[in-house]
N, C-alpha and C positions, 0 to 999 in steps of 0.2 A: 663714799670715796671710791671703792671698788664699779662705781657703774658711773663715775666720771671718767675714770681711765676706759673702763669699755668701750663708751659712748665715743672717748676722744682718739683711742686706737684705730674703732671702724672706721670714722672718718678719713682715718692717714690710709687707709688701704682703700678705702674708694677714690680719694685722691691718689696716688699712686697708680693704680687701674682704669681712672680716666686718662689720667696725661698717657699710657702706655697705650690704651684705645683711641687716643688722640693720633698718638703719631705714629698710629700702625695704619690708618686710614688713610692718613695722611702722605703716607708712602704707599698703600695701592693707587689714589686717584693721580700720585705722579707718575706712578707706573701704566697709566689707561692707554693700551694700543689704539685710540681714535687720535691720541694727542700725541703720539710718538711719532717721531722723522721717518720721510721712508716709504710714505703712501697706508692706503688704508690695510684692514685684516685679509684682502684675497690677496693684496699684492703681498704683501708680507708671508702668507702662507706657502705663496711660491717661491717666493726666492729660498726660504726655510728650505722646500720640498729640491731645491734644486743644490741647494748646499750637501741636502743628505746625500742625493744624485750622485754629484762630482766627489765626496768622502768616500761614498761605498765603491763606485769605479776605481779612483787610485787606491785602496786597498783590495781590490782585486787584481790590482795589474800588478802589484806585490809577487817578487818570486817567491815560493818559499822553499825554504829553509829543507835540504838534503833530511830525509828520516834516517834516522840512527838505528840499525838492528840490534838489538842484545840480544 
């Protein structure tokens, strides 16, 4: 009795551990940058690169903030 419930445990956890390897996969190949909008991985890279560009620029042209002496 005790290596029926075993036998029938492990199963529930290898089922459980497939469908979750199922649809983890499942969600990388729809996340694959060949099949995403937008042009391929150089284009993509640049606009990325050009994003960082124009964030780091306006938070340079940021005044700042008076320092406080104590």
């Amino acid at each position: 009795m005790r290596i029926i419930f075993g036998v029938l445990s492990l199963l529930i956890v290898v089922a459980v551990l497939g469908t979750l390897a199922k649809k983890q996969l499942t969600g990388v190949s729809a996340m694959d940058p060949a099949s995403a909008p937008g042009g391929n991985a150089q284009q993509q890279s640049q606009q990325i690169q050009q994003q960082v560009k124009q964030s780091l620029d306006a938070a340079m042209q940021q005044a700042r903030p008076p320092a406080e002496d104590k």
